[in-house]
KELO-306168 format. One record per residue (C-alpha): x, y, z. Coordinates in pm, 1 decimal, m for minus. Each point is the difference from the previous one (the first is absolute). Example, Ala and Ser with C-alpha at 12.3 -4.5 7.8 and 13.67 -1.06 7.14 Angstrom:
2
1230.0, m450.0, 780.0
137.0, 344.0, m66.0
This chain:
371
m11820.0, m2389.6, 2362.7
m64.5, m31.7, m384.9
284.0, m165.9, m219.7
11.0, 367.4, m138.6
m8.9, 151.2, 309.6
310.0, m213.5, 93.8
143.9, 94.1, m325.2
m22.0, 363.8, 84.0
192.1, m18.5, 288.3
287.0, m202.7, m135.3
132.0, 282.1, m264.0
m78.0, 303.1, 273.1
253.8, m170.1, 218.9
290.1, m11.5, m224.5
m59.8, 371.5, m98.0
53.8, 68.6, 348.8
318.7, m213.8, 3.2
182.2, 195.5, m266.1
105.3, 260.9, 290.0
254.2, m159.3, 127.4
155.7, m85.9, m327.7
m16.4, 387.1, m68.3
203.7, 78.6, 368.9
257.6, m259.1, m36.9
103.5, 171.5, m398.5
15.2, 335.3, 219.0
219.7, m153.8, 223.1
240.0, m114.4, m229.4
16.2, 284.7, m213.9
48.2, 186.6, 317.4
299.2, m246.2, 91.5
137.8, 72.3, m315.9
32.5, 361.8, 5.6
317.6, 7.7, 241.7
184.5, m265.8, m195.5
m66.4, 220.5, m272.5
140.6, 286.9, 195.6
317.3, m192.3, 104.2
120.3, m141.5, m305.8
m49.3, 412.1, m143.2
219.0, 100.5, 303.2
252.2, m294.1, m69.3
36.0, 105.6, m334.3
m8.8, 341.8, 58.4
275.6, m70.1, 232.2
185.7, m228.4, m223.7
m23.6, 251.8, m303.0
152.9, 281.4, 263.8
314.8, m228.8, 42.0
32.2, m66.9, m320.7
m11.1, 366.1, m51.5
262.1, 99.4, 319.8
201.0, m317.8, m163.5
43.7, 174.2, m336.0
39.5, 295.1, 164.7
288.1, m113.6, 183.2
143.4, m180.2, m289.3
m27.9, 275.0, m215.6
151.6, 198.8, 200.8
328.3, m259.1, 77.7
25.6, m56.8, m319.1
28.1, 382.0, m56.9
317.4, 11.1, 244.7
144.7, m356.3, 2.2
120.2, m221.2, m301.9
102.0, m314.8, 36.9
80.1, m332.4, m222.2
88.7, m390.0, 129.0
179.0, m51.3, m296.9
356.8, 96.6, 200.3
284.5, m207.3, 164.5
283.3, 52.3, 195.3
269.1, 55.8, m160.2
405.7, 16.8, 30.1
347.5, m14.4, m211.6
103.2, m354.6, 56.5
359.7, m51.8, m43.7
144.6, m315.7, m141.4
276.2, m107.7, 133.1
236.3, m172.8, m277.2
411.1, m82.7, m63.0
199.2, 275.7, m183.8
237.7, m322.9, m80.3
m59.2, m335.4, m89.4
136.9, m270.3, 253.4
m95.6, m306.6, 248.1
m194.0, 178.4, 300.4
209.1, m98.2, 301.7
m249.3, 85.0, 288.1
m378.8, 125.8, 46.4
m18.0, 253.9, 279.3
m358.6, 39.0, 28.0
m351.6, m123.1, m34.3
m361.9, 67.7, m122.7
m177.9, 280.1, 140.2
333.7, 70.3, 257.1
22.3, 327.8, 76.9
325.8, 193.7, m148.1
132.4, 348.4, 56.3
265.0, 190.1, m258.8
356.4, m182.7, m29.5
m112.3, m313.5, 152.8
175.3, m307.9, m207.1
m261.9, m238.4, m166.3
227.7, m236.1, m271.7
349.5, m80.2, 0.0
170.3, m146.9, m353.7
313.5, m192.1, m3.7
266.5, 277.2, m28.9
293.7, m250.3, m130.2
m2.6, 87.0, m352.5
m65.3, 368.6, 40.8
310.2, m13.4, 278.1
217.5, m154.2, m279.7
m100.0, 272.8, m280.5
99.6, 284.3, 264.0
331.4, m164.2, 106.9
50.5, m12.5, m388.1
m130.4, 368.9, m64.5
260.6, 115.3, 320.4
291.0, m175.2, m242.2
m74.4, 184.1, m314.3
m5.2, 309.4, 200.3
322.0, m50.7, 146.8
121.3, m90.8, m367.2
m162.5, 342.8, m141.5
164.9, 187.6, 265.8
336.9, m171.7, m23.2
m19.2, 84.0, m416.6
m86.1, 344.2, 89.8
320.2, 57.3, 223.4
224.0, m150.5, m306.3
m147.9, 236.0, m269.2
28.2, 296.4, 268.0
354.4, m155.1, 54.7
84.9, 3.3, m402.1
m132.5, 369.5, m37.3
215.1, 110.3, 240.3
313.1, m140.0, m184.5
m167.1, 83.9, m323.2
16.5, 388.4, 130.7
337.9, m87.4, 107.4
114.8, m103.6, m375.3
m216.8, 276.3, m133.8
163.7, 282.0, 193.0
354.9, m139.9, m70.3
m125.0, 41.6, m379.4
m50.8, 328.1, 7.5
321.5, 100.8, 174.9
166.0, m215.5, m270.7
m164.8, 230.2, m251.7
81.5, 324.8, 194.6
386.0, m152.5, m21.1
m62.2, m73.5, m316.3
m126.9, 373.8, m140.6
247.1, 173.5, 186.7
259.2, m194.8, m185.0
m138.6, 26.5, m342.4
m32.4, 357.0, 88.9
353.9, 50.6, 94.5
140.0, m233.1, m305.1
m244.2, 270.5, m232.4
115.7, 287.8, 111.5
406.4, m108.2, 42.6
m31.9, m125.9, m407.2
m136.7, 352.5, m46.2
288.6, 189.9, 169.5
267.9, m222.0, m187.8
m175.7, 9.8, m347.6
111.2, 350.6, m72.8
333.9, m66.2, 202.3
70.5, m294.0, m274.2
m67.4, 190.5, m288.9
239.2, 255.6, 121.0
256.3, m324.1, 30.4
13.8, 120.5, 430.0
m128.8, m304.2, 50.2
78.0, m322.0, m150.5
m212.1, m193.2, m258.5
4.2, m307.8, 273.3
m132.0, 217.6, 273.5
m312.1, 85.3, m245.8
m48.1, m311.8, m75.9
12.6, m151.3, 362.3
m249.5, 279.8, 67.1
m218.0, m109.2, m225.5
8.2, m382.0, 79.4
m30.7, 154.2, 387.6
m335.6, 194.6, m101.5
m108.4, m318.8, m184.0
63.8, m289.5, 285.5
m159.7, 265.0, 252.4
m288.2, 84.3, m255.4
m34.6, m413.8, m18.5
7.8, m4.4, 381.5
m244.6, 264.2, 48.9
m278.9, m210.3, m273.9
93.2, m317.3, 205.3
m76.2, 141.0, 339.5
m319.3, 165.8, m102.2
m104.3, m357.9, m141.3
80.9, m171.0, 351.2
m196.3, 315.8, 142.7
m280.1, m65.2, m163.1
37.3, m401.2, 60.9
m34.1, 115.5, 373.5
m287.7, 166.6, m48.7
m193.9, m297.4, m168.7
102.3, m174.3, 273.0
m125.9, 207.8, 207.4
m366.7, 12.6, m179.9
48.9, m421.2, 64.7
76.0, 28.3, 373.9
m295.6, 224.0, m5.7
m230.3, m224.8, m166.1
132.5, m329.7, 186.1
m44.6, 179.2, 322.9
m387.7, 68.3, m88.4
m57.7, m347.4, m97.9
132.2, m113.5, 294.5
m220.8, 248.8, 235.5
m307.8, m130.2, m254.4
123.8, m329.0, 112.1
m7.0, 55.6, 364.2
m343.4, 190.7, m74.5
m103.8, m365.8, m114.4
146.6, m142.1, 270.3
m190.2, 192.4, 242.3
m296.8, m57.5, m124.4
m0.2, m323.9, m24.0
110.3, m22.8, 361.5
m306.7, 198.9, 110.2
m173.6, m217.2, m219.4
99.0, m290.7, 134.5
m67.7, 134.6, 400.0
m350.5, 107.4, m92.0
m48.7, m379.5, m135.8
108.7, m140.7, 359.4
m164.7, 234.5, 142.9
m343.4, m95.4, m184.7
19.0, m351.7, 165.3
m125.6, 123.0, 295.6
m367.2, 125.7, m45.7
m142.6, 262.4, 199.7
m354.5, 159.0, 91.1
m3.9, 341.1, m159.7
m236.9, 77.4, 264.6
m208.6, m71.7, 258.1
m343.0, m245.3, m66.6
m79.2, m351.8, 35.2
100.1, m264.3, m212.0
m262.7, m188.8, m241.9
m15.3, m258.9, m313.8
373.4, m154.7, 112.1
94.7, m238.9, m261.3
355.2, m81.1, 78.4
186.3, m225.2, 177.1
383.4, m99.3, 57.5
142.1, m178.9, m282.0
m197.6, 180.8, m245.3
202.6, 82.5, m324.2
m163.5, 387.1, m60.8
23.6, 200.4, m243.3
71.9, 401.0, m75.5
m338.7, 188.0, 69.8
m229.4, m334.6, 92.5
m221.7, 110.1, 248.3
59.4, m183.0, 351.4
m202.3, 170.1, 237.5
m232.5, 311.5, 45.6
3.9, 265.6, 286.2
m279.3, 172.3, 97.5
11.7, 351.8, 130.2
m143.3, 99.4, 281.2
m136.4, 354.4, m198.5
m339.6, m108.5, m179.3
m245.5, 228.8, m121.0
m342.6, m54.1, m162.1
m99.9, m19.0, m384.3
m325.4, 110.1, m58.8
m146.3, m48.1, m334.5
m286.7, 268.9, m41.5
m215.1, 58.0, m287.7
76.8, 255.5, m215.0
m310.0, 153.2, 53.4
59.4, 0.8, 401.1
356.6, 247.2, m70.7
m225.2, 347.4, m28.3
61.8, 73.8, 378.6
330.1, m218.0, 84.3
265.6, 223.5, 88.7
347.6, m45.5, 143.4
48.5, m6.4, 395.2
m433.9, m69.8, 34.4
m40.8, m236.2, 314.5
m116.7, m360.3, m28.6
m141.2, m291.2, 213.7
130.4, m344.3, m70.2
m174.2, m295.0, 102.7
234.7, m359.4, m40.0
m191.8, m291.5, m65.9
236.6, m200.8, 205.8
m88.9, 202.1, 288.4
m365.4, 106.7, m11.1
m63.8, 260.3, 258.1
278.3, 187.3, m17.7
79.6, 283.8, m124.9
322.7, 208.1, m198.9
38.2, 328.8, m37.6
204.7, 97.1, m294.7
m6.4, 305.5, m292.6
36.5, 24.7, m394.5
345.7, m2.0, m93.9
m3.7, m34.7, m381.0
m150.5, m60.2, m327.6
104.6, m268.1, m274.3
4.0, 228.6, m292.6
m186.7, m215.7, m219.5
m258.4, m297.2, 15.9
108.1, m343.2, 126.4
m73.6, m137.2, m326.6
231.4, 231.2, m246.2
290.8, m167.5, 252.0
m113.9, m335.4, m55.0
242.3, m270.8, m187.8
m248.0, m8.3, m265.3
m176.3, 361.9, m16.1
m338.1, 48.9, m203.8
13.6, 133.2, m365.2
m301.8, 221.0, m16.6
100.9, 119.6, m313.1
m94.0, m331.4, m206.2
m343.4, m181.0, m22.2
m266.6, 50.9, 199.5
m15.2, 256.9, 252.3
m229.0, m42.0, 388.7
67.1, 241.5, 261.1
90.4, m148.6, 333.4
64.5, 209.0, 274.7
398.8, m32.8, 94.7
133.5, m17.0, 363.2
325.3, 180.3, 119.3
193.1, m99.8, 284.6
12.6, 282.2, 286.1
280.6, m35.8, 259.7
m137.3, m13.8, 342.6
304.8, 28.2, 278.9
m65.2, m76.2, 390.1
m27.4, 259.1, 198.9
88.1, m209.0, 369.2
258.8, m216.8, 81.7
m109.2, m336.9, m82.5
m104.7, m316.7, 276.5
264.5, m247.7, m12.2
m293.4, m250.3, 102.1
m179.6, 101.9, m321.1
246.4, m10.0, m236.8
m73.7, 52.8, m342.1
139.1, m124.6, m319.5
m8.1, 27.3, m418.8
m322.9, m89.6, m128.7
m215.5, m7.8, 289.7
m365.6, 163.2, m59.1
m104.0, 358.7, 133.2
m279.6, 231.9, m64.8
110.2, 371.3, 63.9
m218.5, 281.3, m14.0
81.2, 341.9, m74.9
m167.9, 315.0, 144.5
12.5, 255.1, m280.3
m231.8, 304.6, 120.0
């Protein structure tokens, strides 16, 4: 064959080559057609979650609230002296378990002993000075009642002297009775007229006397008054060297020990309750639906898994922040809204797990069905 001939035949073979090329493009736009199809399902799928996700959401979110911004929370008491003194004796320990009346500190009672064997002596002095000025009146009534039957004695005379100088003044003019007589009548109606003025004056001596027994007796039942109270006084003080638990809790932050010199209202101790609730602080936007008595869920973060059943007890009227030590003054400068929280009181429904116990501070997240 020809060089052209040759020629020829090379370029009609590749043109019959390109077939394959052609199938093999077929095939892998064919290939690519369920890929397609699967990643449009996936998604189609994944958008229909998404979807049922919001849905579900939405519609939680329509019947639940809740916030992680809450705590449990509880009126600690702290335990401190009433009196100053040495503490004699700890009875207890940290975290020890405590129930009402049980003794935690002792204080040396020797002084306070002393004051209320002193305060017992000044009572028995009041009510010894009470007896006397009781004593007194009753002689001052004595002298008081003699003074007026002195000044009965005493008018009847002057009486009787009056009328005899009246009888024997016409009797003396008529010379029937002697100028002597009349004038022994008259000194008579004189001395008993003198007699009379000087028994009225003791009279009314008696009297005052009387007002002064009075008075003395008064200040001496003031004085017993005194007496008493500092007696009760001083038996309350003894009595505050022994400290009890007001009630029942467990004991936490103990900071005392025997020998300690403590003083009136230094905190020693706190006792924990065993009633805690749960502070929730919700949005203010989250109160439309919150109502008193509405059921919630609370989850502990100390114990994940478990569950507490509990209801809405109360509402702090007001934000947290217009009862904080240093509350905002919206009034000057400035002014950017921020939404406020208020706490919501959240009480336990069921008796609580003495192996879960829970305690001040610890985090919750309760939620609240409100429809």
């Amino acid at each position: 064959m020809s060089p052209d001939e040759l020629q020829r035949v090379d370029e009609a073979r590749p043109t019959k080559r390109e077939a394959p090329p052609q199938r093999s493009e077929e095939r892998s736009e064919m290939g690519r057609r369920p890929r397609r199809r699967l990643r449009l399902v996936l998604a189609g799928l994944a958008a229909l979650v998404l979807a049922v996700g919001a849905t579900l959401w939405w519609l939680h979110a329509r019947h639940y609230e809740s916030t992680d911004d809450a705590f449990i929370d509880v009126h600690v008491v702290k335990v401190a002296p009433q009196v100053a003194g040495r503490v004699a004796r700890v009875l207890v320990d940290d975290n020890q378990t405590v129930v009402a009346g049980t003794l935690l500190i002792e204080l040396d009672p020797a002084d306070f002993q002393a004051k209320l064997d002193q305060a017992l002596a000044a009572q028995a002095s009041a009510q010894a000075n009470l007896a006397q000025a009781r004593a007194q009146q009753t002689v001052t009534e004595a002298n008081a009642q003699e003074a007026r039957a002195q000044v009965a004695v005493a008018q009847a005379n002057t009486t009787n002297a009056s009328s005899q100088l009246e009888r024997d003044r016409p009797l003396a003019e008529q010379h029937v009775v002697s100028r002597q007589q009349l004038d022994n009548d008259v000194a008579n109606a004189r001395s008993t007229a003198a007699t009379l003025v000087a028994a009225q004056k003791k009279q009314a001596a008696a009297d005052a006397q009387l007002a002064v027994a009075a008075s003395q007796i008064e200040a001496a039942q003031a004085m017993l008054a005194s007496a008493d109270a500092q007696l009760e006084t001083a038996r309350l003080d003894l009595s505050y060297t022994k400290i009890s638990a007001p009630g029942a809790g467990r004991i936490a932050h103990k900071n005392v020990s025997p020998g300690d010199y403590v003083q009136i209202g230094q905190n020693l101790m706190a006792l924990v309750p065993e009633a805690v609730w749960v502070t929730a602080n919700f949005k203010e936007t989250q109160l439309a639906h919150l109502r008193i008595g509405q059921p919630a869920e609370i989850t502990v973060d100390a114990y994940p898994g478990v569950t507490f059943h509990g209801h809405v007890e109360s509402f702090q009227p007001g934000s947290g922040a217009a009862f904080s030590l240093l509350p905002p003054e919206n009034a000057t400068g400035n002014y950017v809204k921020i939404v406020q929280r208020v706490p919501v009181k959240i009480v336990f429904d069921d008796a609580l797990d003495p192996n879960r116990p829970l305690g001040p501070g610890m985090s919750v997240v309760p939620t609240i069905k409100v429809r």
